[in-house]
C-alpha positions as CSV (number, residue, x, y, z in Angstrom):
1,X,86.9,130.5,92.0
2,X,90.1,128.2,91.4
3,X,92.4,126.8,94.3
4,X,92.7,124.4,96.8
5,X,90.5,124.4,100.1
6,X,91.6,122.4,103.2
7,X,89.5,120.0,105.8
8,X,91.5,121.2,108.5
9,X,89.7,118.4,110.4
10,X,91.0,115.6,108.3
11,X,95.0,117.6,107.3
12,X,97.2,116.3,109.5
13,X,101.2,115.8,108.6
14,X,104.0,113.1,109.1
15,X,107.5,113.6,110.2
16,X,110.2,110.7,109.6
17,X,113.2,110.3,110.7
18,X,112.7,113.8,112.7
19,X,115.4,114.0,115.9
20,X,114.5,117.9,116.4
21,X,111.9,119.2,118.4
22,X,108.6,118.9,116.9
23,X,107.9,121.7,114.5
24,X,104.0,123.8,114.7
25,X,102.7,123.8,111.3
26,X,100.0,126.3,110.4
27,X,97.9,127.2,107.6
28,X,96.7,130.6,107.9
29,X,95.5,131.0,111.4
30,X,94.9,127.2,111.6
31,X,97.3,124.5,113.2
32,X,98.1,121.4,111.5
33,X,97.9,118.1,113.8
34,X,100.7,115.7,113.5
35,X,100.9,111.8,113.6
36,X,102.7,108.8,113.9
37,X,101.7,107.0,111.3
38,X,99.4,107.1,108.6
39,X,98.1,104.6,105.6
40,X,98.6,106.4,101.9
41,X,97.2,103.8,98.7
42,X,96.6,100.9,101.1
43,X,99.9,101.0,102.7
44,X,100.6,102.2,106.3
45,X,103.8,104.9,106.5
46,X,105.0,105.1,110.1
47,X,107.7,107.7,111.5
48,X,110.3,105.4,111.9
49,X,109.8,103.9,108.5
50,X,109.7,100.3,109.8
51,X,107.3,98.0,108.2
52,X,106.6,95.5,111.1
53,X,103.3,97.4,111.7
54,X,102.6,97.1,108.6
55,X,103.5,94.0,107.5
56,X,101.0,93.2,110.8
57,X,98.6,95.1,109.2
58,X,98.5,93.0,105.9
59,X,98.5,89.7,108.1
60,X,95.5,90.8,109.5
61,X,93.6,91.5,106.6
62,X,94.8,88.4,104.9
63,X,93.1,86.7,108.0
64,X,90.6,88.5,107.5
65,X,90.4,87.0,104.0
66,X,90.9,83.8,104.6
67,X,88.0,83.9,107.9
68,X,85.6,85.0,105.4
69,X,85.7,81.9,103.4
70,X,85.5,79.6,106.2
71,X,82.0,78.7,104.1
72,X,84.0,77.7,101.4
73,X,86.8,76.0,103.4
74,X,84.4,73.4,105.3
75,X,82.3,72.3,101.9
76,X,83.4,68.7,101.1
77,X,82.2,68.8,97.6
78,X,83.8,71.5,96.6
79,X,87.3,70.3,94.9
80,X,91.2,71.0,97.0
81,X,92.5,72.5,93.9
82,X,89.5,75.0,93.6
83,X,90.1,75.8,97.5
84,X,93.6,76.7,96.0
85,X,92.6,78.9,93.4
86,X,90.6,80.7,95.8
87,X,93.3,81.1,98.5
88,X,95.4,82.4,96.1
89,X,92.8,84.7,94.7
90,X,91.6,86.0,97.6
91,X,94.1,85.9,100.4
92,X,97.3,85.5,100.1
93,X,96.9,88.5,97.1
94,X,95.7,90.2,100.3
95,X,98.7,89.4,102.1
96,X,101.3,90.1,99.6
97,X,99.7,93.3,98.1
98,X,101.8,96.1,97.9
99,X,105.5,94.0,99.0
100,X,107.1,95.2,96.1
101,X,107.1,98.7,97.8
102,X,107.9,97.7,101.4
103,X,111.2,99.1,102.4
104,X,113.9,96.4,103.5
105,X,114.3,97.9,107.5
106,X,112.2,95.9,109.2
């Protein structure tokens, strides 16, 4: 009744900072895939534990953001210090989200 159940589909695993050969995980009779990086909570954790990719990844959604509201960014009547409010609302909170976290190797 009571346990856990794995997707094997969707379990993969993460090695960092791993010099040895690569080890074969398995679950029962099932192997467990490995990759090179993988985003946890928003973040993306990489093998190497550099954040470049990440800190990429966060550019990108933060122009993401910011393209979005191109509507916003052409109106005239709409007031420069309410464009700022919304920048800072919406995209650079984007960019910066999570940067307390981000390890100092870059």
């Amino acid at each position: 009744m009571f346990g856990i159940r794995f997707s094997f589909s969707k379990c993969k695993f993460l090695l960092q900072d791993w010099s040895a050969s690569t080890p074969e995980l398995r679950i029962g009779n099932d192997v467990v895939g490995r990759v090179d990086n993988s985003t946890y909570l928003g973040g993306l954790i990489s093998r190497n534990e550099l954040v470049s990719a990440e800190i990429s990844a966060w550019i990108r959604k933060a122009l993401l953001a910011f393209a979005n509201l191109r509507h916003l960014w052409r109106r005239r009547d709409i007031r420069l210090s309410i464009k700022g409010r919304v920048y800072c609302a919406a995209v650079r909170s984007v960019l910066l989200y999570g940067c307390e976290v981000w390890s100092l190797r870059v």
